[in-house]
C-alpha positions as CSV (number, residue, x, y, z in Angstrom):
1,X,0.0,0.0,0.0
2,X,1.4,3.3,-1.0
3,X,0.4,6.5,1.0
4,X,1.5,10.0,0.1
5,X,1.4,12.6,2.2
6,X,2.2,16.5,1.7
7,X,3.2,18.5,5.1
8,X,4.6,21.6,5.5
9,X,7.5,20.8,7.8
10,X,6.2,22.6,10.7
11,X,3.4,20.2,11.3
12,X,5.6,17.6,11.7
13,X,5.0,17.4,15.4
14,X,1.2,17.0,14.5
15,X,1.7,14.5,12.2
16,X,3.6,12.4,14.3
17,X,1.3,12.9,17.0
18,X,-1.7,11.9,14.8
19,X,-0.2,9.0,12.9
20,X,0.6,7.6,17.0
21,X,-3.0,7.6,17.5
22,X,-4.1,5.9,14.8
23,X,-2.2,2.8,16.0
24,X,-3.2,3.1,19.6
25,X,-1.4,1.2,22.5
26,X,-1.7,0.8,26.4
27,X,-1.3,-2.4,29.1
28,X,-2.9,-1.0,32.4
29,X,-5.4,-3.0,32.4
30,X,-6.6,-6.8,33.2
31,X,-9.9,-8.9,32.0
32,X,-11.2,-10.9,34.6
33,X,-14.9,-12.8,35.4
34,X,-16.3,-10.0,36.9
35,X,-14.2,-7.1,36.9
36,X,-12.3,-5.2,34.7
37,X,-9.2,-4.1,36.6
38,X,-7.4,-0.4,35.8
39,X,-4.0,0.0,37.3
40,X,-0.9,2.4,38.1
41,X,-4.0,5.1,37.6
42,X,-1.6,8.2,39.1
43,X,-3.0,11.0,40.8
44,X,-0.8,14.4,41.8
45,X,-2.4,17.0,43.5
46,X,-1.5,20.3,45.4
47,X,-1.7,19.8,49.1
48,X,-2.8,23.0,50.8
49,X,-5.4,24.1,53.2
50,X,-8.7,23.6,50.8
51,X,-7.3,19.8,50.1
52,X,-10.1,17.3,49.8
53,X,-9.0,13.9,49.7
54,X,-12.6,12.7,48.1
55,X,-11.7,15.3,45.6
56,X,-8.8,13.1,44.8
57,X,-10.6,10.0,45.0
58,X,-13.1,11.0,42.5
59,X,-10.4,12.3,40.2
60,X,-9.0,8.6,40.2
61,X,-12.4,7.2,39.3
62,X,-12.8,9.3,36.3
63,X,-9.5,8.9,35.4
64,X,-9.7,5.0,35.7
65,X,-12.8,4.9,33.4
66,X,-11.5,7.0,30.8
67,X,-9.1,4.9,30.2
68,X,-10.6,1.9,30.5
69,X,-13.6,3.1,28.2
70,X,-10.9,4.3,25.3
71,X,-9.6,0.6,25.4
72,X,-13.2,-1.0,24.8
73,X,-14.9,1.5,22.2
74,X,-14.4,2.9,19.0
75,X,-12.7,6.4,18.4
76,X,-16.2,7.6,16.5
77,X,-17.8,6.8,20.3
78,X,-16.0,8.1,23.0
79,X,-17.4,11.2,22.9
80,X,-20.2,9.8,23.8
81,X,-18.9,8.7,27.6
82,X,-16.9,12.3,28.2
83,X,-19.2,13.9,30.4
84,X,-20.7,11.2,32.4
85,X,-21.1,12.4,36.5
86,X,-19.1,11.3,39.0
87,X,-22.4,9.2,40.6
88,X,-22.5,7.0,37.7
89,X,-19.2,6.5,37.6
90,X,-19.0,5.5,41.4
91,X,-21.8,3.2,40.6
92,X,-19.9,1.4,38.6
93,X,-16.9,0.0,40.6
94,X,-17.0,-2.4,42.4
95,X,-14.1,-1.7,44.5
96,X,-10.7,0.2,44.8
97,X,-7.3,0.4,46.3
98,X,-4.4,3.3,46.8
99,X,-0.5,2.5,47.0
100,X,2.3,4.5,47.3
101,X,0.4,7.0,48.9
102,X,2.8,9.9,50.0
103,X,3.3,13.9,50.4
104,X,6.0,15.4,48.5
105,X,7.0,19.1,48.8
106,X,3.2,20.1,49.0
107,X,2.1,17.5,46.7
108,X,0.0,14.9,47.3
109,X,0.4,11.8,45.2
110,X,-1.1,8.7,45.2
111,X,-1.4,5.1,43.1
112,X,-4.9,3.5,41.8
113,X,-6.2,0.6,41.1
114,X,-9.7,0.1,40.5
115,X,-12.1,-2.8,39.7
116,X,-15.2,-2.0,37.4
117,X,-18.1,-4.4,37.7
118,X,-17.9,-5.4,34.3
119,X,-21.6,-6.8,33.6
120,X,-22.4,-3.2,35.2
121,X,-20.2,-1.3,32.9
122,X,-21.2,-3.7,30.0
123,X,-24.8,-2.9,30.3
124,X,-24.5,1.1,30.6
125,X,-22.1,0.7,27.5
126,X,-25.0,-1.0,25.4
127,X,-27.6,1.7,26.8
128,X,-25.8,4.2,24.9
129,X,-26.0,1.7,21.3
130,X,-22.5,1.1,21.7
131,X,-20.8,-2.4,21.0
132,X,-17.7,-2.7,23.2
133,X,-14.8,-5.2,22.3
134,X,-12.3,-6.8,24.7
135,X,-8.9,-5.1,25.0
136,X,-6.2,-6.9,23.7
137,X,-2.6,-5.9,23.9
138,X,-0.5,-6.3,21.5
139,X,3.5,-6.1,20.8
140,X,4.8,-4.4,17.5
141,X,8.5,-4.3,15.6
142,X,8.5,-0.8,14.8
143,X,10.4,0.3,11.9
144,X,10.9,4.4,11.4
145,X,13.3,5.0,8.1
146,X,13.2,8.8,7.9
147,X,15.5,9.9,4.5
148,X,16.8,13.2,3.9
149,X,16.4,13.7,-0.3
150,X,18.4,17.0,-0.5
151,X,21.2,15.4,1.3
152,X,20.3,12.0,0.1
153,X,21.1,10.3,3.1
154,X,19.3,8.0,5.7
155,X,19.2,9.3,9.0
156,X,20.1,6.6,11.7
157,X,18.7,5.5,15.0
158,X,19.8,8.8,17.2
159,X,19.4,11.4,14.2
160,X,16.1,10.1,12.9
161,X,13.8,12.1,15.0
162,X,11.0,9.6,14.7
163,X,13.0,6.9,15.8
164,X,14.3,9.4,18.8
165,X,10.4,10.4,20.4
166,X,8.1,7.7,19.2
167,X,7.2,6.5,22.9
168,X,7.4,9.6,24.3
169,X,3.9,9.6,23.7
170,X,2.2,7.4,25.7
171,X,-1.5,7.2,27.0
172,X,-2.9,4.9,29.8
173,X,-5.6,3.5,26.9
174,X,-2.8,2.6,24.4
175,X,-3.1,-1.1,22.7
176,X,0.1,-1.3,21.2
177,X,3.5,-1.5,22.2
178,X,6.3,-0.4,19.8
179,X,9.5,-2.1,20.1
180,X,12.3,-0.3,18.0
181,X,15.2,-1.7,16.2
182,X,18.6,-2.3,18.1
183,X,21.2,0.8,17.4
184,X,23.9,-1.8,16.0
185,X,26.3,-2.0,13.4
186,X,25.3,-5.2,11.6
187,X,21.6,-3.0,11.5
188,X,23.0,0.1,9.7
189,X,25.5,-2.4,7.5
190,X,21.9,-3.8,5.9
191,X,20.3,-0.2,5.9
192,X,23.3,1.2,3.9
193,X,23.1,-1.8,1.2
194,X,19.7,-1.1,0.9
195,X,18.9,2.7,1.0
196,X,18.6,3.2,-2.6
197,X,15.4,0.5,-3.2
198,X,13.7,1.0,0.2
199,X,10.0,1.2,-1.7
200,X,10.5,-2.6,-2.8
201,X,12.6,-4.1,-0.3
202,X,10.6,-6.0,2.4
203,X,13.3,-5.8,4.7
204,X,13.2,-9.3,5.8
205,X,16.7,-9.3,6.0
206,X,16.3,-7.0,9.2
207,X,12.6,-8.0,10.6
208,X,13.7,-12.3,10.6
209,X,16.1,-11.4,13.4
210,X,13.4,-10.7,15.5
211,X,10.2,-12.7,16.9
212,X,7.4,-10.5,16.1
213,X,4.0,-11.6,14.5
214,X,3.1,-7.7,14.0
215,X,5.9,-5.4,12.2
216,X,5.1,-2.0,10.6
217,X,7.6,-0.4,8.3
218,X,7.2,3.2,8.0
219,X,9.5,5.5,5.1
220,X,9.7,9.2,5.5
221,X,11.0,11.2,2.9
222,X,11.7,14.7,4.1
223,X,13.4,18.1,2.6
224,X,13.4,21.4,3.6
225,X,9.8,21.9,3.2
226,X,7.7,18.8,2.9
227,X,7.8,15.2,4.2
228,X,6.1,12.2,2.2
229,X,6.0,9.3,4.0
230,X,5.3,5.5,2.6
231,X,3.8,2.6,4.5
């Protein structure tokens, strides 16, 4: 499949940004029986004379069902569980816990992990026409290639900017985790044999070293104005 894209190059950070949540990843979050189980949910707030620790505990209810509701429904329907109250929400857990619980130069900061009654949260799902699907996590060989054409040179590993802040995005609702290629020589040997027939190269050569059942293979091509990229 061939995709090109035209972007000025100061929208680079928004394309990267929106091209990341297309392919979205996460793994807070366990299926069991009953429950669906949201951890490491991490709350930080000031801690001053109006502090109200059910304040905080609220906070990590919404925050829990966020993002366990982006992991279970389409992108067209989360709008459609943004401003649901605090009582409904409460309604729907079935119970909670707070580690590493601990005051830091005025800060109070604190560790969830809550349990959603699932056949509770299943139900209120389907009472909005939504279908929800079971979170599944999944591990990916990531592949950035990002070539310069005015200089006509691949940039490597630390000066391929795609490769550098990747997974410096990452949200608690995330399904996919991106493994990147090791920075060694035998890696950039294969690269430089190749660099001139990227587009119809498969790169086998480089992905059969490594035991993933997903890989995606992205090429950017970028001068001083635009960047194309190929999938």
């Amino acid at each position: 499949m061939l995709i090109i894209v035209n972007k000025n190059i100061n929208s680079l950070y928004f394309f990267f940004l929106l091209l990341i949540l297309i392919f979205i990843k996460f793994s807070t979050i366990k299926v069991f029986a009953d429950n669906y189980t949201v951890k490491n949910i991490k709350i930080r707030e000031h801690y001053g004379i109006n502090f109200n620790k059910d304040h905080v505990i609220n906070n990590g209810f919404e925050k829990a069902f966020k993002t366990l509701i982006f992991r279970i429904v389409e992108n067209k329907d989360k709008n459609l569980f943004k401003n649901i109250s605090k009582k409904k929400i409460n309604s729907l857990i079935d119970n909670f816990s707070i580690t590493n619980e601990k005051f830091v130069n005025n800060k109070y900061e604190v560790d969830f992990e809550v349990k959603f009654d699932k056949k509770k949260l299943l139900s209120f799902i389907r009472s909005k026409n939504v279908i929800s699907s079971v979170p599944e996590n999944a591990e990916v060989l990531f592949i950035p290639i990002l070539i310069d054409t005015q200089m006509n040179e691949i940039k490597y590993f630390d000066q391929n900017y795609f490769y550098n802040n990747w997974n410096k995005i990452n949200k608690k609702y995330f399904l996919l985790n991106y493994n990147l290629l090791d920075e060694n020589i035998e890696n950039y040997k294969i690269f430089q044999r190749i660099k001139n027939n990227l587009d119809n190269n498969d790169l086998s050569e480089i992905t059969n070293k490594y035991n993933f059942k997903n890989i995606f293979v992205i090429i950017f091509y970028k001068n001083k104005n635009n960047l194309n990229y190929f999938l």
